[in-house]
PLY file of the C-alpha trace (Angstrom):
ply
format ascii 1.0
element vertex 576
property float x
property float y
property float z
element edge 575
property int vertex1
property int vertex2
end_header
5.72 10.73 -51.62
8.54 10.19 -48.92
7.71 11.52 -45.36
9.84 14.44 -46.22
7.66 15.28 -49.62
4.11 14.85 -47.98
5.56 17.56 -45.17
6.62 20.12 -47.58
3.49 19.83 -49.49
1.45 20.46 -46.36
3.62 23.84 -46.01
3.30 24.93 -49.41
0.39 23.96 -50.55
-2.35 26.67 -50.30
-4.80 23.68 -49.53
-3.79 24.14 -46.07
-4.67 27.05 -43.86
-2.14 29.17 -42.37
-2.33 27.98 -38.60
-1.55 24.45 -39.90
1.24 25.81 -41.65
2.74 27.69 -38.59
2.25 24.58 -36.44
4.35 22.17 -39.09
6.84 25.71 -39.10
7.28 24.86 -35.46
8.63 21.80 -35.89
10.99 21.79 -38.97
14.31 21.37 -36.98
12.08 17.89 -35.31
13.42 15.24 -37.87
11.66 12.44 -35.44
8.70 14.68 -35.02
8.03 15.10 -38.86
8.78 11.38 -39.68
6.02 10.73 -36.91
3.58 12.89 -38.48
3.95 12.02 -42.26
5.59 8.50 -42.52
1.96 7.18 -43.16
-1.71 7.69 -43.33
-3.41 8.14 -40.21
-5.45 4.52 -40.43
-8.55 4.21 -41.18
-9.30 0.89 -39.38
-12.36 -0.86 -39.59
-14.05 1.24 -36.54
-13.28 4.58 -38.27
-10.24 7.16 -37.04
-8.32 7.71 -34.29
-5.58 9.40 -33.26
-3.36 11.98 -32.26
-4.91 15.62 -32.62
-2.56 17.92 -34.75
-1.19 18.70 -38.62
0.17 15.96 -40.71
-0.83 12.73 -42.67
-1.07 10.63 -39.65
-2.61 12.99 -36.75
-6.51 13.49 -36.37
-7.12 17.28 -38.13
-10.07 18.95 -40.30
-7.71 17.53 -43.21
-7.56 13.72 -42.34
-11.28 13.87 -40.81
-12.80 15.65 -44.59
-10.73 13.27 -46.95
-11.64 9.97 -44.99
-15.26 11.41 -44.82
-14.72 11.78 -48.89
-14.47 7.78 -48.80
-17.40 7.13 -46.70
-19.51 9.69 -48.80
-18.19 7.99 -52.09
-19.47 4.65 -50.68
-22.40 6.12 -49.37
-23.36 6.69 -53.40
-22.13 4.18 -54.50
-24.88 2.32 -52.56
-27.44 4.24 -53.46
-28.02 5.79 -49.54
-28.01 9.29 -50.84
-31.16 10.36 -50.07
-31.37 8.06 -46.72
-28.49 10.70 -45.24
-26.13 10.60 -42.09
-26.38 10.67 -38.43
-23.61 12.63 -36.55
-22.53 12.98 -33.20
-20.01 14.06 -30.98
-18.33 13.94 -27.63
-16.62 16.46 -25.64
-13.01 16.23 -26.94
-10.98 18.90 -28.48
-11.99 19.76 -31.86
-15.51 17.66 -31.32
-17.91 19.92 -32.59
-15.36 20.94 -35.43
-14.72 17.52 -36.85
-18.24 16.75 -36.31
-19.24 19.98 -38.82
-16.26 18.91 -41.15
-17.82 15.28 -41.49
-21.07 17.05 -41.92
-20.11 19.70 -44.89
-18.48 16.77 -46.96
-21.34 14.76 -46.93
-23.51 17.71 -47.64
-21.32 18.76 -50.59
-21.64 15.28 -51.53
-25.30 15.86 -51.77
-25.77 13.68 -48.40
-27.91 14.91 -45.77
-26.98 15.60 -42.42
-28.41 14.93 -39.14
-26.11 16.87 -36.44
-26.79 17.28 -33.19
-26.93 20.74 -31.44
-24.38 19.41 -28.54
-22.65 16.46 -27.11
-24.22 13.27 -27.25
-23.56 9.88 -26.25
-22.54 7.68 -28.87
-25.20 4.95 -27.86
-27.50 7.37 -28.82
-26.21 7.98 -32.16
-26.53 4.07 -32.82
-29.88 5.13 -31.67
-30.61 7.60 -33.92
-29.01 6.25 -37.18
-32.32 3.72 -37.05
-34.58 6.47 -35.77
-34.17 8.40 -38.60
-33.55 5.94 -41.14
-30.27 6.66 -42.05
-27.56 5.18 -44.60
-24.71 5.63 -42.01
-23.57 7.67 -38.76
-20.44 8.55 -37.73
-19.24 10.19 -34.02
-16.63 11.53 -33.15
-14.63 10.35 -30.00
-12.01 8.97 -29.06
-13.65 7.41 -26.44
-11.44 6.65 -23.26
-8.30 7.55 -24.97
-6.07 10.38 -22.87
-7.05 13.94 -23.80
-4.84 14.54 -27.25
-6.65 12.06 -28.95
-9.74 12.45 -31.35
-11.44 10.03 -33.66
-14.42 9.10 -35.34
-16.40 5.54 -35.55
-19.02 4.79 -38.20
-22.01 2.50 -37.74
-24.32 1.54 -40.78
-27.94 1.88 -41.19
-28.65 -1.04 -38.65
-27.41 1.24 -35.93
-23.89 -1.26 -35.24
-20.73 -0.04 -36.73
-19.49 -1.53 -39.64
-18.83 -5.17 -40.10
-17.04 -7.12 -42.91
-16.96 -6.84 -45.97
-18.48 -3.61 -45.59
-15.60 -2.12 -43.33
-13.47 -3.35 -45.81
-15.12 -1.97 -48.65
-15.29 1.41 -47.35
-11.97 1.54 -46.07
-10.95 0.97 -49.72
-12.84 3.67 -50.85
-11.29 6.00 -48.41
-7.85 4.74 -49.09
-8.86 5.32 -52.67
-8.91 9.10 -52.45
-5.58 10.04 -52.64
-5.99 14.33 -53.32
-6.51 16.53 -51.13
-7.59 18.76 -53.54
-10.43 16.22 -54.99
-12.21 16.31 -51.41
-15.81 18.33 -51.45
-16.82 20.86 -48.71
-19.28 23.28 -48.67
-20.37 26.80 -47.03
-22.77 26.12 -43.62
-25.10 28.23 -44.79
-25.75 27.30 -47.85
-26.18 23.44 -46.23
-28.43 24.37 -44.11
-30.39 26.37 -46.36
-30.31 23.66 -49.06
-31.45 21.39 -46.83
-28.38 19.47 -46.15
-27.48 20.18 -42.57
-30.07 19.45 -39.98
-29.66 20.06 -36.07
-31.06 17.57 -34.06
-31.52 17.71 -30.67
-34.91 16.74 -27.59
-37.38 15.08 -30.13
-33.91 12.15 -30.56
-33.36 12.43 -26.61
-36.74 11.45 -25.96
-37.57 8.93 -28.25
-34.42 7.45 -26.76
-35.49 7.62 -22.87
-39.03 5.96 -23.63
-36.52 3.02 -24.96
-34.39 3.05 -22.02
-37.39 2.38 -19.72
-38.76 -0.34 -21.64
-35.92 -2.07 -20.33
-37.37 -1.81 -16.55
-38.32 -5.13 -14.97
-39.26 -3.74 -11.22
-40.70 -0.51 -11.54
-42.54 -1.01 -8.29
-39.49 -1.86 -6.55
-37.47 1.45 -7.55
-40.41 3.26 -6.52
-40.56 1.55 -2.90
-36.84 1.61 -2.51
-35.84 5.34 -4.00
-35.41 7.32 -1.22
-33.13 4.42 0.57
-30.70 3.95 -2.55
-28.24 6.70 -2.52
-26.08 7.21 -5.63
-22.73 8.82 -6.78
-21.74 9.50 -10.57
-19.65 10.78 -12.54
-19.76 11.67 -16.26
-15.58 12.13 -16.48
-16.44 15.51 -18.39
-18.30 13.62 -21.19
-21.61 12.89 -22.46
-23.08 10.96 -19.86
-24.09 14.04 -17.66
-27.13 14.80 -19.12
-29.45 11.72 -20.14
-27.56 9.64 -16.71
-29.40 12.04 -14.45
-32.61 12.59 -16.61
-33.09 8.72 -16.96
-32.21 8.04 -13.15
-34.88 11.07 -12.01
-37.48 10.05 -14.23
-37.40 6.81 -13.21
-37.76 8.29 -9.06
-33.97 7.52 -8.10
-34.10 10.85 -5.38
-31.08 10.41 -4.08
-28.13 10.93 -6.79
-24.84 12.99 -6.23
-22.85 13.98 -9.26
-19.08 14.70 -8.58
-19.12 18.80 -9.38
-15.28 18.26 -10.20
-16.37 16.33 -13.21
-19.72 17.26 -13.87
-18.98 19.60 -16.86
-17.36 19.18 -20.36
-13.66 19.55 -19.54
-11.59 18.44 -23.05
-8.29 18.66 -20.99
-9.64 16.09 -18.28
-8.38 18.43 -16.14
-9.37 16.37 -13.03
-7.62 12.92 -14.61
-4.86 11.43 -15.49
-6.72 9.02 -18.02
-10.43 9.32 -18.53
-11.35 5.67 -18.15
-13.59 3.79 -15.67
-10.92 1.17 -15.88
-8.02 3.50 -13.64
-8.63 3.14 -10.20
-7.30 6.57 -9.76
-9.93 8.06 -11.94
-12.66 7.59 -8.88
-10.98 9.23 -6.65
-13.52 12.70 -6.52
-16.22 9.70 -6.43
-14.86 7.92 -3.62
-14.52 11.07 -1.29
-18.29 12.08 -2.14
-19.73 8.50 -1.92
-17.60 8.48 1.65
-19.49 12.21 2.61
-22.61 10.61 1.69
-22.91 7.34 2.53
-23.23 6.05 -0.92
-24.41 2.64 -1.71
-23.15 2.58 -5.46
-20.54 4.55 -7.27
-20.78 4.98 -10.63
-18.41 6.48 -13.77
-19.55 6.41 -17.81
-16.33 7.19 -20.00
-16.47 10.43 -22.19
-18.59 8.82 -25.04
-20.85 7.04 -22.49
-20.82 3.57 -23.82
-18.71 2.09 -20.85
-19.27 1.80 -17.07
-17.02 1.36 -14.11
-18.72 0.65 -10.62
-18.16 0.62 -6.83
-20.33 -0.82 -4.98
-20.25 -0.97 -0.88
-18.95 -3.95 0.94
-21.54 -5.01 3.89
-18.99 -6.19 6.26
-16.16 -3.57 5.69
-17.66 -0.91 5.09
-15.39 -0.02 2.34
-16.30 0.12 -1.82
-15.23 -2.62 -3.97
-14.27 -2.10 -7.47
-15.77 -4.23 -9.83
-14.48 -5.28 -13.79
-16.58 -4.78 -16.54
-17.25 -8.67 -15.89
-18.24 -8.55 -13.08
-20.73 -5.60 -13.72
-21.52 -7.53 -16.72
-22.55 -9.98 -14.82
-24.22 -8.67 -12.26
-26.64 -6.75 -14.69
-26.91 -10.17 -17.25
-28.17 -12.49 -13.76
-30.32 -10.14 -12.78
-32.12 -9.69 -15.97
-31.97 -13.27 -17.01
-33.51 -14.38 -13.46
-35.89 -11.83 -13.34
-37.54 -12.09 -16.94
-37.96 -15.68 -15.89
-39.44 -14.87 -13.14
-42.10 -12.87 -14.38
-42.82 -14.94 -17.57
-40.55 -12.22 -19.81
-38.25 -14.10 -21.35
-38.97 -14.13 -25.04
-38.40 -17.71 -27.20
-35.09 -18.80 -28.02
-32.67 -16.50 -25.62
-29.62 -15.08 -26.70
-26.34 -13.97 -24.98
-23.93 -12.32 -26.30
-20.72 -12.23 -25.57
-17.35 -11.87 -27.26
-14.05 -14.53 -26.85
-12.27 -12.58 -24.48
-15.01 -12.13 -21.84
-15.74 -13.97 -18.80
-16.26 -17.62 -18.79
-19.04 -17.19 -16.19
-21.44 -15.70 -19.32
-21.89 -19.35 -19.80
-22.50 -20.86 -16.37
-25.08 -18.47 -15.89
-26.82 -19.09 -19.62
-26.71 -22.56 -18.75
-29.31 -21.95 -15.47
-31.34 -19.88 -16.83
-31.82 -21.89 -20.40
-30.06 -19.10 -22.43
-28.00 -19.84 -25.90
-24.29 -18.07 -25.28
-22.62 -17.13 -28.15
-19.20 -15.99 -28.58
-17.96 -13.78 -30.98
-14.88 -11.67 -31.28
-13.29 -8.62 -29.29
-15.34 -5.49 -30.18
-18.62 -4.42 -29.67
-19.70 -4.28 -33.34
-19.69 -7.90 -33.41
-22.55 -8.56 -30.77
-24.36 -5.48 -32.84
-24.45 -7.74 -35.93
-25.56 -10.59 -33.96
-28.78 -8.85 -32.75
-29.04 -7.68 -36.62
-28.94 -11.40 -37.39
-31.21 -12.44 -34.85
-34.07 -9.96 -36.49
-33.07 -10.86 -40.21
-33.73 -15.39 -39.45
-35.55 -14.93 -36.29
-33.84 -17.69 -34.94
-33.30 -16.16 -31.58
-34.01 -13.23 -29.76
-31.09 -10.90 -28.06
-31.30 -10.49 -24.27
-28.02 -9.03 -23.06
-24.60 -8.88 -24.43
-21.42 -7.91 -22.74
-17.99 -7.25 -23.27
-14.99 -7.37 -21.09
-13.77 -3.50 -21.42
-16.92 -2.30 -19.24
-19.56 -1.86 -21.67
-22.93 -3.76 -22.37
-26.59 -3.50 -23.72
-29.73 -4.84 -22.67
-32.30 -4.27 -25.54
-32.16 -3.55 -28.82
-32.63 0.20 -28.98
-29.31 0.62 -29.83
-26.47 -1.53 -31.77
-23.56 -0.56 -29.09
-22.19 -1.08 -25.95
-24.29 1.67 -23.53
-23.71 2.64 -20.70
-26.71 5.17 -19.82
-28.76 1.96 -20.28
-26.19 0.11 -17.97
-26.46 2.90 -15.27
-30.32 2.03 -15.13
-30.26 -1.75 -15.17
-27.54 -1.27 -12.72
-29.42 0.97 -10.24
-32.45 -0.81 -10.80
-30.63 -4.43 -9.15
-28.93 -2.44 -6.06
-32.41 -0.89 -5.46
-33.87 -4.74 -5.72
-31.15 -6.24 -3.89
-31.66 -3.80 -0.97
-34.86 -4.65 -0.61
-33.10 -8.12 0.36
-31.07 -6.83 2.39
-27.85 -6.83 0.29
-25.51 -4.90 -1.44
-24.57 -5.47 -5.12
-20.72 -6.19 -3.95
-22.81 -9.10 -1.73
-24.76 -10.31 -4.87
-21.51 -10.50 -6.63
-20.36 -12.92 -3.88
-23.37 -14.76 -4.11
-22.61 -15.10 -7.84
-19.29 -16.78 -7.21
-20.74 -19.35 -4.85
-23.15 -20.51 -6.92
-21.23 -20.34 -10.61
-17.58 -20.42 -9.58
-14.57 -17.52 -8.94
-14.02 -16.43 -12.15
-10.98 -14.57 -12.57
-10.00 -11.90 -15.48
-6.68 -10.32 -15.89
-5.17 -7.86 -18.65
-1.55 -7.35 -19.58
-0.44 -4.78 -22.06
2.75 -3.78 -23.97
2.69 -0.26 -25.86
5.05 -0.25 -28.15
4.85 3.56 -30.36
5.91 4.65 -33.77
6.83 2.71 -37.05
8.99 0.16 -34.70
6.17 -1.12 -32.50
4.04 -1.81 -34.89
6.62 -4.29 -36.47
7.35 -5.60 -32.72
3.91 -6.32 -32.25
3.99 -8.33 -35.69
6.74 -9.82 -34.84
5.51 -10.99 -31.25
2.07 -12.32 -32.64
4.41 -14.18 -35.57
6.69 -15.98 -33.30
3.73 -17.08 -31.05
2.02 -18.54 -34.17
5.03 -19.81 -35.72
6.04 -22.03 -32.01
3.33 -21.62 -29.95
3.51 -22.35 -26.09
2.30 -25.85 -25.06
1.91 -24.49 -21.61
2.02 -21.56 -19.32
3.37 -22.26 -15.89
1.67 -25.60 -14.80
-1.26 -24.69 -17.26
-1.21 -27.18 -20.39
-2.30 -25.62 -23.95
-5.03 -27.92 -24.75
-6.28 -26.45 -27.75
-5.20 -23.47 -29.87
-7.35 -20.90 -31.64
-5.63 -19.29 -34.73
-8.35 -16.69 -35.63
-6.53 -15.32 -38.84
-6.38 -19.06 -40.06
-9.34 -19.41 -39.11
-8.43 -23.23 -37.21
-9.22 -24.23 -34.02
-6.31 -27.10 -33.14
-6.72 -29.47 -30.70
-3.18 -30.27 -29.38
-3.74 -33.47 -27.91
-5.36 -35.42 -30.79
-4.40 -32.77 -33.49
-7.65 -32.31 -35.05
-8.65 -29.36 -36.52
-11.71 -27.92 -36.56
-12.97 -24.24 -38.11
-13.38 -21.20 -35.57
-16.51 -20.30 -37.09
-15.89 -16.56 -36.48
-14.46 -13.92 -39.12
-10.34 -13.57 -39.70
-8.96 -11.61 -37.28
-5.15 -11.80 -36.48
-5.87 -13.07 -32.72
-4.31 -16.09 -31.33
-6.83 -17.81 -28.16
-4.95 -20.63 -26.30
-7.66 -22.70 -24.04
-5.63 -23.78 -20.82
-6.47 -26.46 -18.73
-8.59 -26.03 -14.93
-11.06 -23.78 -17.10
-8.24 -21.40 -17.85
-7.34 -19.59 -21.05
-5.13 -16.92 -22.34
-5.42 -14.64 -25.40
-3.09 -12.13 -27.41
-4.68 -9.45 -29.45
-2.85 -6.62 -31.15
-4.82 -3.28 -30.26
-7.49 -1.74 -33.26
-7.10 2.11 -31.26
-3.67 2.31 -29.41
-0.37 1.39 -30.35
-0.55 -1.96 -28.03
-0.86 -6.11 -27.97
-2.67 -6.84 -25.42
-3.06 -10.12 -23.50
-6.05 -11.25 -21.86
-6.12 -14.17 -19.30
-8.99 -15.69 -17.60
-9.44 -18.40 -14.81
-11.20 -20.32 -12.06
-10.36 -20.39 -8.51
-11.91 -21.67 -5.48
-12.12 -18.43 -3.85
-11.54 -14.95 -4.14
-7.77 -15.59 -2.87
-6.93 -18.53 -5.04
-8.58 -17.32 -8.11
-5.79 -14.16 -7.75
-3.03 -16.53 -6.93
-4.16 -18.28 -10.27
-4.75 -15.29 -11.92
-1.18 -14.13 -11.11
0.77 -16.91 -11.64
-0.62 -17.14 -15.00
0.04 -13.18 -15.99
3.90 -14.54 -14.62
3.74 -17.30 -16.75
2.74 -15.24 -20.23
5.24 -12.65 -19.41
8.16 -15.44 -18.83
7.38 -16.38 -22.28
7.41 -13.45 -24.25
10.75 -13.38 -22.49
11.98 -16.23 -24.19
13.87 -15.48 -27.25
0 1
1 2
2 3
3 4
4 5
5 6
6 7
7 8
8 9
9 10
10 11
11 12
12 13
13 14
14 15
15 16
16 17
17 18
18 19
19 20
20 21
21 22
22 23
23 24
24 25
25 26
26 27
27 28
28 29
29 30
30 31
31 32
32 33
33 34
34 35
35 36
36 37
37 38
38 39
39 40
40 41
41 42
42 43
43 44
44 45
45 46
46 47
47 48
48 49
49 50
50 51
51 52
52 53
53 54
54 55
55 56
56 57
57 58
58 59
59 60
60 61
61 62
62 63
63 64
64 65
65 66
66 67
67 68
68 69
69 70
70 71
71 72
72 73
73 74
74 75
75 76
76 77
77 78
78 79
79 80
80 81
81 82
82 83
83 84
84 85
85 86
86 87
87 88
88 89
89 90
90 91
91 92
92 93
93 94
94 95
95 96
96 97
97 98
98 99
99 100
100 101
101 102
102 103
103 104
104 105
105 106
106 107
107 108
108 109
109 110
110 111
111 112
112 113
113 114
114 115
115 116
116 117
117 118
118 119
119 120
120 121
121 122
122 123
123 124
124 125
125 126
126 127
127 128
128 129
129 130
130 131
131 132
132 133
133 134
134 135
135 136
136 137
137 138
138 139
139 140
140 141
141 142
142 143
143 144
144 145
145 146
146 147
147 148
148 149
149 150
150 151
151 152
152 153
153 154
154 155
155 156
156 157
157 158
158 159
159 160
160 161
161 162
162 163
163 164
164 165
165 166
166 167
167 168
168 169
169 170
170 171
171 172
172 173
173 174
174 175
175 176
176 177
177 178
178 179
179 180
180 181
181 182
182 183
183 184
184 185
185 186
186 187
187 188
188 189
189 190
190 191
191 192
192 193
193 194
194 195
195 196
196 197
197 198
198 199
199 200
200 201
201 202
202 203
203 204
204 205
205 206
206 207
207 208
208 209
209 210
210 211
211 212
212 213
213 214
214 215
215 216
216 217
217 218
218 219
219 220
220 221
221 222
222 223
223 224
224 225
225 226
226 227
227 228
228 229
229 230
230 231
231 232
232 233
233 234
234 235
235 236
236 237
237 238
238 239
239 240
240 241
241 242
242 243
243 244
244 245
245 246
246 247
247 248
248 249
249 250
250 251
251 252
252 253
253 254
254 255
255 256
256 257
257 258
258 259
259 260
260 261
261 262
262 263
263 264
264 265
265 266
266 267
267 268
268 269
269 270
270 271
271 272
272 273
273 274
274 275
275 276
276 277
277 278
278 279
279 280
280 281
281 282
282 283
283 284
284 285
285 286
286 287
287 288
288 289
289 290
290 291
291 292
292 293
293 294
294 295
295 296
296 297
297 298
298 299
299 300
300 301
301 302
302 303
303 304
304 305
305 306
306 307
307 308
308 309
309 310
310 311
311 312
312 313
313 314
314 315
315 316
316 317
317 318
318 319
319 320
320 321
321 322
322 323
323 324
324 325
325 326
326 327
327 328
328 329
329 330
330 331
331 332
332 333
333 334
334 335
335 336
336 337
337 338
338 339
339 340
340 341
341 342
342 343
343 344
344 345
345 346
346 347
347 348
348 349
349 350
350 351
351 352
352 353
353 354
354 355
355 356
356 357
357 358
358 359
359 360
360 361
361 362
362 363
363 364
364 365
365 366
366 367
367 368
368 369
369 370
370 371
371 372
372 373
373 374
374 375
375 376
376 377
377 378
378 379
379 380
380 381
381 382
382 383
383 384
384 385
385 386
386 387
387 388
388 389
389 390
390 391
391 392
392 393
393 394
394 395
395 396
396 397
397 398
398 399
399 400
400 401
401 402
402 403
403 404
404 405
405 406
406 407
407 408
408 409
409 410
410 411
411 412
412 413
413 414
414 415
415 416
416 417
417 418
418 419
419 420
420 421
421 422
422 423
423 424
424 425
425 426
426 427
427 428
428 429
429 430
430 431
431 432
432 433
433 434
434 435
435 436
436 437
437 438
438 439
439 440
440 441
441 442
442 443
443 444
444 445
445 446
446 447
447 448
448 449
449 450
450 451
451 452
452 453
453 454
454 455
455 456
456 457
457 458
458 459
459 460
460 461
461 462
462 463
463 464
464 465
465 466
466 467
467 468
468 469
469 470
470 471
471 472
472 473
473 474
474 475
475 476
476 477
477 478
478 479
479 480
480 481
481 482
482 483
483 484
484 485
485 486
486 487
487 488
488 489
489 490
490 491
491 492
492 493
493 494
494 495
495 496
496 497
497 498
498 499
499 500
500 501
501 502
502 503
503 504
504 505
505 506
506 507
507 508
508 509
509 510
510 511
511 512
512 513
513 514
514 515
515 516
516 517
517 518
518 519
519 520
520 521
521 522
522 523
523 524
524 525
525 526
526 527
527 528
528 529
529 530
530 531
531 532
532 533
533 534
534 535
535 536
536 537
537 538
538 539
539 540
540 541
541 542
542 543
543 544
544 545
545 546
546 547
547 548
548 549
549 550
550 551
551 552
552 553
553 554
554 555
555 556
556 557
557 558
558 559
559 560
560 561
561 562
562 563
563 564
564 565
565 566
566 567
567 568
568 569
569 570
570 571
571 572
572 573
573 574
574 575
């Protein structure tokens, strides 16, 4: 059906309730509005949903959310996981708890059993809980750090990571593959939960999932010496976080931890931000003015979903807080745990690091001290999941840490996802240690460039909405495959990664080599002076985003670097 077809069906259809009906109403004299809304399938990507909240084909509603669920069910029987059921969780976003019930009542009707949870819930701990209870699958629903119109919903398989190839594939075939509305099963509550199908969840997950968290404590005895010096400011950005941040941080005898009131409580306008992400500067402002009132030594912020982290930590000589990247965090937590394991005989056989293609070139400077393997693997979090799966299916190694550049990390294996209630600890746990030296973590840091080098990470973005940027953005990663730069600024291309070939070409001899990683349309140029830059289109937002890395000799010349290089990419996509 045309755009025009698939909007008069949604009005006429009695399928559709009557306040979907008045919404699509409102906007019949909105030609650009309705061609938004029905000119495709909201995508179901190979993370799950997400989008725009509202009626049509391609917005996030109780329609879209039960008919892709209808997919994942089918495929959920088709591999015989029936009786293993579904984990589901949920953040707090408009329509949350809704979509979370509509996932829910599919797979019941589906003859599926579902695990809900009574309220919101971080989504490491529904990769948690998937392998808890032995599930088939899990979804949650977030949209993570996306602005406040957005909803989604990601979906992780039974070994607690979400879904890799060829199953993402696979099931998004099966969801593509149910094409009536009309075909897709729901059921009463009631009758779920009296059949069995619909189980709450709630305290026996949460503390299953704290006992992991602390098994993940090197220094117990220093956190206990250093509590009442270590003062702390959070916040949760409305989310998830709240809860199991401050249980985790008082059970382990942190005394001293401020939460921003502002932001303390589920807000699904993010009434207090312009963008909830740990990533905006501007989003610590409340946390800045309360770590000023009381003398904070670490600021801390998990996104809605809790999976990432953005820190602050206090700079000795200023006075002032630093911001860090999720690199730098990254690596503050990795170094600490890798040097500290050693120390205490901890480290188990055959270390692992993982870390994905766009992250930090430090990762491996620091694996190479402390005797770790680093392996790379690409953008998304999923990926360093199915590595630790891996790991426990040959036994060839054994997974440590792994980090990603967009703020989020796990130590352990407790869950299959970036986490950042687990990150908050680890995190806490170093500034306690590191005050006991007589430092602050923004004077570690420092300490890390001296010894490993001034790594440098920069992001540049172009958004380009609506059935036209999506063919810019193929059109921008086309050209830069089809004559690809030989150098940016006075950095020479030296190699070129072609991830959807799947060829690594090495542009001074010309040999070729394989990229060893799955197809992914993602074009890596490696850059001479330990530089490199990489263009990605976006799996979530309508973006292509660039990602540039380098090495300076200090703080000052690794920006000047940094710069010059994000002036360089942007000259070329210039060039016509």
């Amino acid at each position: 059906m045309s755009y025009k077809e698939e909007y008069r069906f949604w009005l006429e259809d009695s399928y559709f309730d009557e306040a979907t009906k008045k919404e699509l109403r409102g906007i019949a004299d909105n030609e650009v509005e309705i061609e938004d809304r029905f000119y495709k399938e909201l995508e179901f990507g190979t993370g799950g949903l997400r989008g725009v909240i509202g009626a049509g084909t391609n917005r996030m509603n109780i329609y879209t959310v039960r008919k892709a669920t209808q997919g994942l069910a089918n495929y959920i029987l088709e591999k015989g996981g029936k009786e293993k059921g579904i984990a589901i969780a949920y953040d707090s976003r408009l329509m949350s708890p809704e979509f979370a019930d509509e996932a829910a009542l599919c797979m019941a009707a589906n003859g599926i059993k579902a695990y809900v949870f009574d309220a919101l819930r971080p989504t490491p701990e529904l990769s948690f809980a998937v392998r808890k209870l032995g599930c088939i699958s899990g979804i949650v629903v977030t949209a993570s750090h996306n602005p406040p119109e957005y909803n989604g919903y990601k979906v992780y398989w039974e070994d607690g990571a979400q879904v890799t190839a060829p199953k993402d594939r696979e099931i998004i075939e099966h969801v593509k593959a149910v094409t009536d509305y009309h075909t897709v099963k729901t059921m009463d509550k009631a009758k779920a939960e009296a059949d069995g199908l619909y189980t709450v969840i709630g305290k026996e997950i949460d503390d299953a999932y704290m006992e992991e968290l602390k098994k993940q404590i090197i220094h117990p005895e220093v956190i206990k010496e250093m509590a009442d010096d270590i003062r702390i400011v959070y916040t949760p950005f409305h989310g998830t976080g709240n809860v199991p941040v401050r249980r985790i941080l008082s059970e382990l005898g942190f005394k001293h931890v401020y939460v921003v009131p502002e932001q303390e409580l589920p807000d699904p306008a993010f009434t207090t931000l312009d963008y909830p992400n740990p990533e905006d500067p501007k989003a610590f402002t409340l946390a800045l003015k309360l770590a000023e009132e009381k003398d904070a030594d670490i600021v801390l912020a998990t996104d809605p979903d809790a999976d990432r982290l953005g820190i602050y930590a206090k700079d000795t000589k200023t006075g002032k807080y630093v911001p860090f990247t999720g690199n730098m965090s990254g690596m503050l937590i990795a170094e600490y745990i890798l040097r500290e394991r050693r120390a205490i005989g901890a480290m188990p056989e055959n270390p692992a690091l993982v870390t994905t293609i766009v992250t930090t070139n430090m990762a491996k400077a620091i694996c190479e001290k402390y005797g770790l393997t680093c392996i790379e693997v690409l953008t998304g979090f999923k990926f360093i999941g199915e590595q630790i799966k891996l790991f426990e299916q040959t036994g060839s190694r054994h997974y440590v840490f792994g980090l990603e550049e967009s703020y989020g990390c796990l130590a352990g294996t407790h869950a299959r996802d970036k986490d950042a209630v687990v990150a908050v600890m680890c995190l806490c746990e170093a500034a306690a240690w590191y005050k006991k030296q007589g430092i602050t973590l923004w004077d570690q840091m420092l300490n890390l460039y001296e010894e490993f080098g001034y790594y440098k990470e920069s992001q540049y973005s172009i958004t380009l909405k609506g059935i036209d940027g999506s063919k810019q953005i193929a059109e921008i990663m086309d050209r830069l495959r089809a004559n690809p730069p030989k150098e940016f600024g006075e950095l020479k291309v030296t190699a070129l990664r072609d991830y959807k070939s799947g060829v690594i070409t090495d542009l001074e001899t010309g040999a070729q080599t394989p990229t060893g990683l799955p197809e992914s349309n993602v074009l890596y140029f490696d850059l001479t002076n330990d530089s490199w830059c990489c263009a990605r289109p976006s799996g979530t937002e309508p973006k292509i985003k660039f990602y540039m890395g380098v090495k300076g000799e200090n703080l000052a010349d690794a920006q000047t670097r940094v710069d010059a290089l994000t002036a360089a990419l942007k000259a070329k996509l210039d060039e016509k």
